[in-house]
C-alpha positions in Angstrom: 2.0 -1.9 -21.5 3.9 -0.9 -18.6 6.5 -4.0 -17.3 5.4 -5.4 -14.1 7.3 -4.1 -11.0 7.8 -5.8 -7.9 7.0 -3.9 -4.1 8.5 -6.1 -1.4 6.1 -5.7 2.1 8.3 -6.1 5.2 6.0 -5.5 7.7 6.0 -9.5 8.7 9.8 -9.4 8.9 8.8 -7.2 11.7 6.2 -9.3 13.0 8.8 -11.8 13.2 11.2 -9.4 15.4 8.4 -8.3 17.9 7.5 -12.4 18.4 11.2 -13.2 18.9 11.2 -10.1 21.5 14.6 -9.4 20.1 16.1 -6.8 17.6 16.2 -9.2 14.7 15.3 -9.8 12.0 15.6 -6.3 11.2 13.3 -4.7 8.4 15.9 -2.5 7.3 18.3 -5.4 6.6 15.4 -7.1 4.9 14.4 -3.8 2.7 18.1 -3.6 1.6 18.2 -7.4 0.4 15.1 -6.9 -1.5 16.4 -4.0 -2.7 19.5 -6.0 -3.6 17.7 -8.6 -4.9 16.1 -6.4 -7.7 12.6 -5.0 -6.3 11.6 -1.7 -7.6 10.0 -0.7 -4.1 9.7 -1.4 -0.1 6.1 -1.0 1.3 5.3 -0.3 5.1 2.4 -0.6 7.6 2.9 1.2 10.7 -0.4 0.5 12.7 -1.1 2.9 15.5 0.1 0.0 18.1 2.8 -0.7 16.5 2.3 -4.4 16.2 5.0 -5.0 13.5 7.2 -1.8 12.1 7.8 0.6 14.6 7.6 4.6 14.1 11.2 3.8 14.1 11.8 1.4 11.7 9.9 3.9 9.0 12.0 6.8 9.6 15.4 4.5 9.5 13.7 2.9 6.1 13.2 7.0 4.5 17.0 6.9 5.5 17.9 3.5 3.6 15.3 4.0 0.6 17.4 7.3 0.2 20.4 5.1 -1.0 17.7 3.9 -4.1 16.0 6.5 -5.3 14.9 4.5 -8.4 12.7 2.4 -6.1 9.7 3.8 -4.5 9.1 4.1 -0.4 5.3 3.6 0.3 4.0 3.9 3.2 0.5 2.8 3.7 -2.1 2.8 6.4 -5.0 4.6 7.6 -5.1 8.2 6.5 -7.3 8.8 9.0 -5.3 7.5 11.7 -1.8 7.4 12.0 -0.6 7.8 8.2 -0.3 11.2 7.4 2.2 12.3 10.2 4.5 9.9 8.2 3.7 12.0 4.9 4.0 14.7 6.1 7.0 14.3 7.5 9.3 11.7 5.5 7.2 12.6 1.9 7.6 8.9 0.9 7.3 8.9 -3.1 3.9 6.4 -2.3 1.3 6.4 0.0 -1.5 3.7 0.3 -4.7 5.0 1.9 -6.1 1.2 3.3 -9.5 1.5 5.1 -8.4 -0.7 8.3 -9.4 -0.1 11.9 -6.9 0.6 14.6 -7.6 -3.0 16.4 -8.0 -4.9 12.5 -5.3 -7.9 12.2 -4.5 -7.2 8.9 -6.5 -5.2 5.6 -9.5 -6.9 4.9 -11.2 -5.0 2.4 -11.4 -1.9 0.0 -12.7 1.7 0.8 -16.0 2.3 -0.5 -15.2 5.5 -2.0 -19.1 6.4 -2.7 -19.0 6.9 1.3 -15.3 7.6 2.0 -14.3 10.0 -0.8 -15.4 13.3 0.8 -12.9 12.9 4.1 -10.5 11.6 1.6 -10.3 13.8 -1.0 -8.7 16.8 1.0 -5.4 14.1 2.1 -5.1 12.9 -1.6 -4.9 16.4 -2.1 -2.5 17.1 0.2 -0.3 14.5 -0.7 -0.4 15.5 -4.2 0.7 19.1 -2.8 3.7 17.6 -1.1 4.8 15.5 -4.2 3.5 12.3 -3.2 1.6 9.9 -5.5 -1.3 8.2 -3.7 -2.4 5.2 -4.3 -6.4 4.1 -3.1 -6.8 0.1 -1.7 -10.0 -0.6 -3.0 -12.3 -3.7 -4.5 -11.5 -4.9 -7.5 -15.5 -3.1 -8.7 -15.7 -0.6 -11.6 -17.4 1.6 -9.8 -14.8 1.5 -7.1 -12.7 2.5 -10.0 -14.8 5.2 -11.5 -14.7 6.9 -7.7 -10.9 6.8 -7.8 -10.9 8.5 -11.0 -12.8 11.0 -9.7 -10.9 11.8 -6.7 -7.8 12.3 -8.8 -6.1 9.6 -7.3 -3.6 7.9 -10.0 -2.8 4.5 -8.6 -4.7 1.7 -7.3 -4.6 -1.2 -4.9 -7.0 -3.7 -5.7 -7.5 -6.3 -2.7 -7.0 -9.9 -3.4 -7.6 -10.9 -0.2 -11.0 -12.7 -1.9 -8.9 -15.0 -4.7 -6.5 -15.8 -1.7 -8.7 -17.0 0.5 -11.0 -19.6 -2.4 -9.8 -22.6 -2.9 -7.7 -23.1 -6.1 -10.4 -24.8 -8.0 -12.4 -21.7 -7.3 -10.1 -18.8 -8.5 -10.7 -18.4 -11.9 -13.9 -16.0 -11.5 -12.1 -13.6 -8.8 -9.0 -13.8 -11.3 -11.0 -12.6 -14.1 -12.7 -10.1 -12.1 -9.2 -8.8 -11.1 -7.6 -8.7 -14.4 -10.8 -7.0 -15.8 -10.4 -4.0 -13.1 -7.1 -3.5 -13.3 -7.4 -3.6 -17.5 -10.3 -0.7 -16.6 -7.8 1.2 -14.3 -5.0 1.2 -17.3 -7.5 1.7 -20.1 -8.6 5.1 -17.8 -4.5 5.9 -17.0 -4.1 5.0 -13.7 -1.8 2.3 -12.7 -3.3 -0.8 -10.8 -1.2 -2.6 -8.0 -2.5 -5.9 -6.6 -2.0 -6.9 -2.9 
């Protein structure tokens, strides 16, 4: 079994900065101190309106990440949208394709890939063509799974959105179901990431 690896999100180091109205506190600071501090990875969410990270802030993160290039730069977001000017362009080692709409507050579910695999299958491919892993945010649903498999995609994101939002009394099923998906994912060779 593969050790577990920690991915530090900034984007809400960001949100931070844009409610303060001020340069600070900087993602890139915050990226080097996790960094620092031992994660194997920075993730980033740049949303069309630039809510949080700015189109900025990614290209000055490809600049810093540079400086690790044992820890992984994903950027993930809405292949549809905004994401894959970013790929193209800074070929991050990760991208996360997350089904969210342009006005969404924050990822709130999985693809379905029964009905989403066709328009993604040619970006996975073209990531894959550029050197870049992709990783699929989906439900944590063997059949979800199976669909990934099939569209060649090697990494996961299973949403726990669901466990995070039960109260603690209630967790243990959606923890099960969790630990049995990602168990499926590994047992089938692709690697699972929660968030």
């Amino acid at each position: 079994m593969k050790n577990i690896e920690l991915g530090v999100n900034i984007d809400h180091v960001a949100t931070v900065r844009q409610a303060r109205r001020t340069y600070e506190p900087d993602p890139v600071w915050a990226a080097a101190e996790a960094e620092l501090g031992g994660a194997d990875g920075i993730t980033v969410h740049p949303r069309p309106d630039e809510r949080h990270i700015r189109k900025q802030d990614v290209h000055d993160l490809a600049a810093l990440m540079r400086q690790w290039p044992q820890a992984d730069y994903n950027i993930e977001g809405n292949p549809l949208q905004n994401l894959m000017a970013f790929v193209r362009e800074l070929r991050p080692q990760q991208c996360t394709f997350v089904p969210d709409g342009e006005s969404q507050f924050t990822s709130d579910h999985g693809w379905d890939l029964a009905a989403d695999g066709a328009r993604l299958r040619p970006l996975i491919d073209e990531a894959h063509a550029l050197g870049i892993r992709v990783s699929l945010f989906i439900e944590p649903d063997p059949r979800q799974i199976e669909a990934a498999m099939r569209l060649g995609a090697p990494v996961i994101e299973l949403h726990t959105g669901r466990f995070a939002h039960l109260p603690e009394d209630g967790r243990e099923a959606e923890l099960k179901r969790l630990v049995d998906a990602a168990a499926l994912a590994a047992k089938n060779g692709i690697e699972a990431h929660a968030g």
